[in-house]
LUMPAZA-202695 format. One record per residue (C-alpha): residue in three letters; y, z, x; residue number from 1. Coordinates in nm, 2 decimals. Last residue first. Layout:
BEGIN
+------+--------+--------+--------+-----+
| type |     c2 |     c3 |     c1 | seq |
+------+--------+--------+--------+-----+
|  ala |      Y |      Z |      X | NUM |
...
+------+--------+--------+--------+-----+
This chain:
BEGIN
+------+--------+--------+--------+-----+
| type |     c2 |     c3 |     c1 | seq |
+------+--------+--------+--------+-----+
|  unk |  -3.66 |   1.41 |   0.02 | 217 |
|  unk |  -3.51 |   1.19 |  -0.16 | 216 |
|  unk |  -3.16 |   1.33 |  -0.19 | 215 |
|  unk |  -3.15 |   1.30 |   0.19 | 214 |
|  unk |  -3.14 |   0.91 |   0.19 | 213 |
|  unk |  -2.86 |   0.92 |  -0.08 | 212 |
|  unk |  -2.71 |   1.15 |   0.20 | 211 |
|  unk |  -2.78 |   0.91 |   0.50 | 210 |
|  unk |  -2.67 |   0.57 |   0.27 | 209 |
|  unk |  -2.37 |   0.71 |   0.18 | 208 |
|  unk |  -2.28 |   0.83 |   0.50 | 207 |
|  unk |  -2.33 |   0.46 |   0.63 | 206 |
|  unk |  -2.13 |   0.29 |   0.36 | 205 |
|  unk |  -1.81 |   0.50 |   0.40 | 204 |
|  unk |  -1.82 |   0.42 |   0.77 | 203 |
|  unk |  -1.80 |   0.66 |   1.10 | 202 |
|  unk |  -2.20 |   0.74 |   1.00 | 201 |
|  unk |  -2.25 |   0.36 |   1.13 | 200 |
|  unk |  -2.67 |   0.37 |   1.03 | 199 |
|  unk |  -2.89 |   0.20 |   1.29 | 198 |
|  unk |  -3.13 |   0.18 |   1.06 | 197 |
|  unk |  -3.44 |   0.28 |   1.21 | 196 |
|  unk |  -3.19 |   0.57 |   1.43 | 195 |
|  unk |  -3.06 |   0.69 |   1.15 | 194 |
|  unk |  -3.36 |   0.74 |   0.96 | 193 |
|  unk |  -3.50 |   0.88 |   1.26 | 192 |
|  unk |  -3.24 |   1.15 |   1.25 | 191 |
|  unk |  -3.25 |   1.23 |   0.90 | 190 |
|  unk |  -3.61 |   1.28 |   0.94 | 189 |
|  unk |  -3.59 |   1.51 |   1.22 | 188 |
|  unk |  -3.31 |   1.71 |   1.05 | 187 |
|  unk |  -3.44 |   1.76 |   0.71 | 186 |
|  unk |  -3.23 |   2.08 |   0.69 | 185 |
|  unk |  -2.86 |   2.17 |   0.71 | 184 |
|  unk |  -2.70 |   1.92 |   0.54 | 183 |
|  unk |  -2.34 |   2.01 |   0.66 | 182 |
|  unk |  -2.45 |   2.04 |   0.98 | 181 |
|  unk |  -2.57 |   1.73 |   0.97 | 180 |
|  unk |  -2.25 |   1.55 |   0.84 | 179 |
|  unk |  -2.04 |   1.77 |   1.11 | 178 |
|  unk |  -2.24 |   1.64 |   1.40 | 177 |
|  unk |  -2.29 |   1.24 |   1.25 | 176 |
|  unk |  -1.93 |   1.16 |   1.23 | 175 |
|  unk |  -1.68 |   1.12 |   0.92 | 174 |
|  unk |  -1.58 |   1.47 |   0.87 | 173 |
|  unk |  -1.71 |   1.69 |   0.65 | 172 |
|  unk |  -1.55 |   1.91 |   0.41 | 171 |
|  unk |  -1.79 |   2.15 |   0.16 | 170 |
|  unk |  -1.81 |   2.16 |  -0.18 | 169 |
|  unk |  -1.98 |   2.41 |  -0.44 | 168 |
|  unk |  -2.17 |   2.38 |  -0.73 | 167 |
|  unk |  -2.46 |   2.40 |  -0.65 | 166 |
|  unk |  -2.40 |   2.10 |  -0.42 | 165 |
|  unk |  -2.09 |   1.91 |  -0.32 | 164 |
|  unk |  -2.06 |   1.73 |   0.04 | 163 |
|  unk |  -1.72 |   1.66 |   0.08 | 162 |
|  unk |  -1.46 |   1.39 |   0.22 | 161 |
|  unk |  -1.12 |   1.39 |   0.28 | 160 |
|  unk |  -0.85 |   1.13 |   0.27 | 159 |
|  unk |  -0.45 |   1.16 |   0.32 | 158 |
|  unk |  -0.24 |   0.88 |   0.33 | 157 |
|  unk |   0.09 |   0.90 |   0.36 | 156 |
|  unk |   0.38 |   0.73 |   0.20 | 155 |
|  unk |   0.73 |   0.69 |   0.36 | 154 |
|  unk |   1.08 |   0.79 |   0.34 | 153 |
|  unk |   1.29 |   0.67 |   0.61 | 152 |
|  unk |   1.58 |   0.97 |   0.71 | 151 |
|  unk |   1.90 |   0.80 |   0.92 | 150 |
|  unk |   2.05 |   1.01 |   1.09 | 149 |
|  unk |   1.95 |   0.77 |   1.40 | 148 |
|  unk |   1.86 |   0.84 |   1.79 | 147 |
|  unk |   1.46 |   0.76 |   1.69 | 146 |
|  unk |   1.42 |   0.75 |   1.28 | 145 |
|  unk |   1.46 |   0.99 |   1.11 | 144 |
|  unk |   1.12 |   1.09 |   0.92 | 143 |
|  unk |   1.01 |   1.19 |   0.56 | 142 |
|  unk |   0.65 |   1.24 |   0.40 | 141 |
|  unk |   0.57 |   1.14 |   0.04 | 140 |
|  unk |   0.19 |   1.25 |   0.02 | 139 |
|  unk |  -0.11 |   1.03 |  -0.10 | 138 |
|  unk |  -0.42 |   1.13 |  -0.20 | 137 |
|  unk |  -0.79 |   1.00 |  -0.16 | 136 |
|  unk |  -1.03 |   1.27 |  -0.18 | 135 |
|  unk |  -1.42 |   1.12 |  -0.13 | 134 |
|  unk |  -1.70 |   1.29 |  -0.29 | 133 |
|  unk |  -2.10 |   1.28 |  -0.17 | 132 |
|  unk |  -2.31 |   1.45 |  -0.42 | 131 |
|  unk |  -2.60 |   1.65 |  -0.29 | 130 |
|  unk |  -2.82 |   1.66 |  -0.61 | 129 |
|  unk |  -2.75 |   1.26 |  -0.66 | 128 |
|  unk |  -2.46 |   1.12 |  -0.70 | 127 |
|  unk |  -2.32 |   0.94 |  -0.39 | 126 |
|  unk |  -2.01 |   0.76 |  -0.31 | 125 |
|  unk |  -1.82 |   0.95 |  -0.62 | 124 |
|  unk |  -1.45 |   0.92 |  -0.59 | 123 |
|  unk |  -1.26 |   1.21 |  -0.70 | 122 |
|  unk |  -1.01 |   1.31 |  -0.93 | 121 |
|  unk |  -0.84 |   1.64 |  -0.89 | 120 |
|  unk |  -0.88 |   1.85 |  -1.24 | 119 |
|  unk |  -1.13 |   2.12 |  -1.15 | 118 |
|  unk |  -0.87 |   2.21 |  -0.86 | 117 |
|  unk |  -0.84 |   2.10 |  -0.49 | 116 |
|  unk |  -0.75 |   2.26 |  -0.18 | 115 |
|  unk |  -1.12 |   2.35 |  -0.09 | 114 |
|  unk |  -1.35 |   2.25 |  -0.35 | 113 |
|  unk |  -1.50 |   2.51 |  -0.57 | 112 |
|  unk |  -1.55 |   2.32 |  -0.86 | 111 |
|  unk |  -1.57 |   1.95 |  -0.95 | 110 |
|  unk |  -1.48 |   1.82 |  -1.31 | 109 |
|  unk |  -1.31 |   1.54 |  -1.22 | 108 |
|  unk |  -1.46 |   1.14 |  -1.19 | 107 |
|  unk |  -1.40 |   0.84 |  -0.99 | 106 |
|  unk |  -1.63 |   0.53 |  -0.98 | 105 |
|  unk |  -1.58 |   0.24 |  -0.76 | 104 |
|  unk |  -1.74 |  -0.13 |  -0.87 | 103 |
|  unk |  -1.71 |  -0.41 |  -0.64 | 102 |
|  unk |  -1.65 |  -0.70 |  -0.72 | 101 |
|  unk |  -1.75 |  -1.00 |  -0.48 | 100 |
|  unk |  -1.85 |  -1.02 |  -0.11 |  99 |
|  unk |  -1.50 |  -1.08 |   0.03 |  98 |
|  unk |  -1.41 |  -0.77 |  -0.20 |  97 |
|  unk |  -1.22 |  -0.72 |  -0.58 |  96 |
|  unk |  -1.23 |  -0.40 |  -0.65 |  95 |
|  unk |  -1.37 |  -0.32 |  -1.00 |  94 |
|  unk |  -1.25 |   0.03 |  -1.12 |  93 |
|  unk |  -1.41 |   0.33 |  -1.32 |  92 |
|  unk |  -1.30 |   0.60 |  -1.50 |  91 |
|  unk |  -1.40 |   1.02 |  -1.56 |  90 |
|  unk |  -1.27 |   1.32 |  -1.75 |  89 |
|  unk |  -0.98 |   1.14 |  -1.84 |  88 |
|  unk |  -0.66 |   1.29 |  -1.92 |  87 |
|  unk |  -0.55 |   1.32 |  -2.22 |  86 |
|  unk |  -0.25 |   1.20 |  -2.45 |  85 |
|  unk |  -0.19 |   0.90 |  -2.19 |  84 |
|  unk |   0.10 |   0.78 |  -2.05 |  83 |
|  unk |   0.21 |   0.40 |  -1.98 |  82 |
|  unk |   0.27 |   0.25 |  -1.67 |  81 |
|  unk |   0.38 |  -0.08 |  -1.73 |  80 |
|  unk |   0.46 |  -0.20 |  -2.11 |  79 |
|  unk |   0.47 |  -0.60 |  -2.17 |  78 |
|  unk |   0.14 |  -0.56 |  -2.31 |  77 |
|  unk |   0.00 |  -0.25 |  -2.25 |  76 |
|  unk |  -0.07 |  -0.14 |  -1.92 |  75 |
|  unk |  -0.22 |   0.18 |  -1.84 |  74 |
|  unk |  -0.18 |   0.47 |  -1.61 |  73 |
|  unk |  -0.41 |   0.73 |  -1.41 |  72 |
|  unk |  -0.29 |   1.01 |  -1.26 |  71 |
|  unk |  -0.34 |   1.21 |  -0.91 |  70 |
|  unk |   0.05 |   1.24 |  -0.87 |  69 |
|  unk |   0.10 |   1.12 |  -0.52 |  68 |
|  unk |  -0.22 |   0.87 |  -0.56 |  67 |
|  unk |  -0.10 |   0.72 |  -0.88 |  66 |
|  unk |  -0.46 |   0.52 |  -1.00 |  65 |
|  unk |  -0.33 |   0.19 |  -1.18 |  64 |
|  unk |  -0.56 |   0.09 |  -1.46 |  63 |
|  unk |  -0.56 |  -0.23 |  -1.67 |  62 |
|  unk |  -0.78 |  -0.18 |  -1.94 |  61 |
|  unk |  -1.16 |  -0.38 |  -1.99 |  60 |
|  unk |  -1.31 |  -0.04 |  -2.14 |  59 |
|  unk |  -1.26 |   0.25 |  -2.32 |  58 |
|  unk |  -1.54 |   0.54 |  -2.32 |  57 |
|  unk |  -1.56 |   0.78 |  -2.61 |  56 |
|  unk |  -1.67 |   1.15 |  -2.44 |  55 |
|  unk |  -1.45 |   1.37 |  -2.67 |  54 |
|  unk |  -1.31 |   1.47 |  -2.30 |  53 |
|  unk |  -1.21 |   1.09 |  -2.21 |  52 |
|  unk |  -1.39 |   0.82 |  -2.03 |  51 |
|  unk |  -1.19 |   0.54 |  -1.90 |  50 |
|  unk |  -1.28 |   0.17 |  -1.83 |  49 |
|  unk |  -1.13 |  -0.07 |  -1.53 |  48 |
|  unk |  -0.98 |  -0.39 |  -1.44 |  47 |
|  unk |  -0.73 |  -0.32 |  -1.18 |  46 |
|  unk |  -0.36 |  -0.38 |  -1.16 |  45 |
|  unk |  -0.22 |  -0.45 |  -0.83 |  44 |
|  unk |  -0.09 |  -0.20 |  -0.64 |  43 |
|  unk |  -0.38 |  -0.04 |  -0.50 |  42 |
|  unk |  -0.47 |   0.32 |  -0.46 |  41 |
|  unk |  -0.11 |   0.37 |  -0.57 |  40 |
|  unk |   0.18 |   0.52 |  -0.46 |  39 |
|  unk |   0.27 |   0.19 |  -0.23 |  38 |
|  unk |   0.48 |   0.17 |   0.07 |  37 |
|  unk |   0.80 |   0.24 |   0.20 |  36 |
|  unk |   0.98 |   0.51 |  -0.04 |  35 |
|  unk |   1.31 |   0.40 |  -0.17 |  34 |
|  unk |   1.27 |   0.45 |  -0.46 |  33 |
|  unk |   0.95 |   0.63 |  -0.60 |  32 |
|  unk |   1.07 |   0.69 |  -0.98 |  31 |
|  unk |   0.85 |   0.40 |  -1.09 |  30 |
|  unk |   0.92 |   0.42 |  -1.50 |  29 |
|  unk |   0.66 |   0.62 |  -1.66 |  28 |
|  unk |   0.60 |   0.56 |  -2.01 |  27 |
|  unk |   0.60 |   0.62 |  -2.36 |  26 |
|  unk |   0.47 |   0.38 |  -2.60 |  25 |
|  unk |   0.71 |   0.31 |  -2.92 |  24 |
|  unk |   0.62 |   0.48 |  -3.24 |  23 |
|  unk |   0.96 |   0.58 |  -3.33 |  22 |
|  unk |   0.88 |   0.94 |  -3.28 |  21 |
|  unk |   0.74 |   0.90 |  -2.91 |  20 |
|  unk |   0.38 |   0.74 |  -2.84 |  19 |
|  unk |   0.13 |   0.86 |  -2.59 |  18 |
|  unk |  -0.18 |   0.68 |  -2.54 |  17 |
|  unk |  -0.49 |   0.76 |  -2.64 |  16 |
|  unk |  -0.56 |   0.66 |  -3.03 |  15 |
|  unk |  -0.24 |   0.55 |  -3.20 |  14 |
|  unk |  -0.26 |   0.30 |  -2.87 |  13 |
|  unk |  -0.60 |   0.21 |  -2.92 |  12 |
|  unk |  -0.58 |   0.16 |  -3.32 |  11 |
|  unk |  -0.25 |  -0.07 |  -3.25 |  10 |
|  unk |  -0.47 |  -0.29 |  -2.99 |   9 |
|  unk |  -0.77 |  -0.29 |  -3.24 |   8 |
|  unk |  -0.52 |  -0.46 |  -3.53 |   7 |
|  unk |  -0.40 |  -0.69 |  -3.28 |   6 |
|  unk |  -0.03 |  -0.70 |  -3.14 |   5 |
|  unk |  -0.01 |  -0.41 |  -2.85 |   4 |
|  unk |  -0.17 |  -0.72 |  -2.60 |   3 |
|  unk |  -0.47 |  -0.55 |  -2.40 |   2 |
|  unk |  -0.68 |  -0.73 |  -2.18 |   1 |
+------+--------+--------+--------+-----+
């Protein structure tokens, strides 16, 4: 983990992350108050590396993936939520699971994707010539509660998933009619291969499975 005392610590903050004119890191203090729930695709902070657009690749930071604002932020020593002087083109993050780490990879770059720019992040379930992406983003969405003035800020979660080829993404929904019709072809053997392995296509795991499935045919 980073410390901001070493030699290679100082070189990695002159290097990516933003400083202001008396060399001290500049940060973003959580402005979310008084907002139930988390910003963040996990609260905790995550191991992870970064890629940036000169293509060097950082790695064993603390990570927090902001959700609302589709940023990335490190921590630096004492410092939470530190800024960086680019954005990176890609990073990864290890989940910890019941059946160990588990390794999720988020990247931009992605055109022609309804309600999203080159710049959105996205997970990357599958990566072969039909990628499969999943858009995880949180909104800040306000309700009064029932026979009250009161107003309770909360966050929601909002999560899409595409099917990307030449360069172009389509929505799918998490259920075997829309993820076919979305495929278009291979039809018979998609379906056995469902049916031999009784593939849950409402799951994260089984539509990865069909469309890496697809991409070797």
């Amino acid at each position: 983990m980073l410390t901001g005392f070493t030699t290679v610590a100082q070189q990695f903050q002159q290097t990516i992350l933003i400083q202001d004119a008396r060399g001290e890191l500049v940060g973003k203090r959580d402005h979310y108050l008084n907002v139930e729930g988390s910003p963040y695709l996990s609260s905790e902070w995550l191991t992870g590396d970064l890629k940036l657009p000169n293509l060097k690749v950082y790695k064993d930071l603390s990570i927090r993936y902001d959700e609302v604002e589709d940023l990335i932020y490190l921590k630096s020593g004492d410092d939470d939520n530190v800024m960086l002087k680019e954005r990176p083109i890609e990073f990864n993050l290890a989940f910890p699971e019941e059946e160990g780490i588990i390794q999720r990879h988020f990247r931009l770059g992605f055109t022609d994707v309804p309600g999203t720019t080159p710049s959105s992040y996205f997970e990357v379930l599958e990566d072969g010539k039909v990628k499969l992406l999943k858009r995880s983003s949180k909104i800040i969405q306000q309700n009064k509660e029932y026979n009250s003035n009161i107003t309770v800020k909360s966050f929601f979660h909002v999560i899409t998933y595409y099917l990307y080829r030449d360069g172009k993404g389509i929505a799918v929904k998490k259920d075997k009619k829309s993820i076919f019709g979305a495929l278009g072809d291979k039809q018979t053997e998609l379906e056995a291969y469902v049916r031999n392995n009784k593939l849950n296509l409402k799951t994260d795991a089984g539509i990865e499975k069909l469309v890496g499935y697809y991409n070797t045919l």
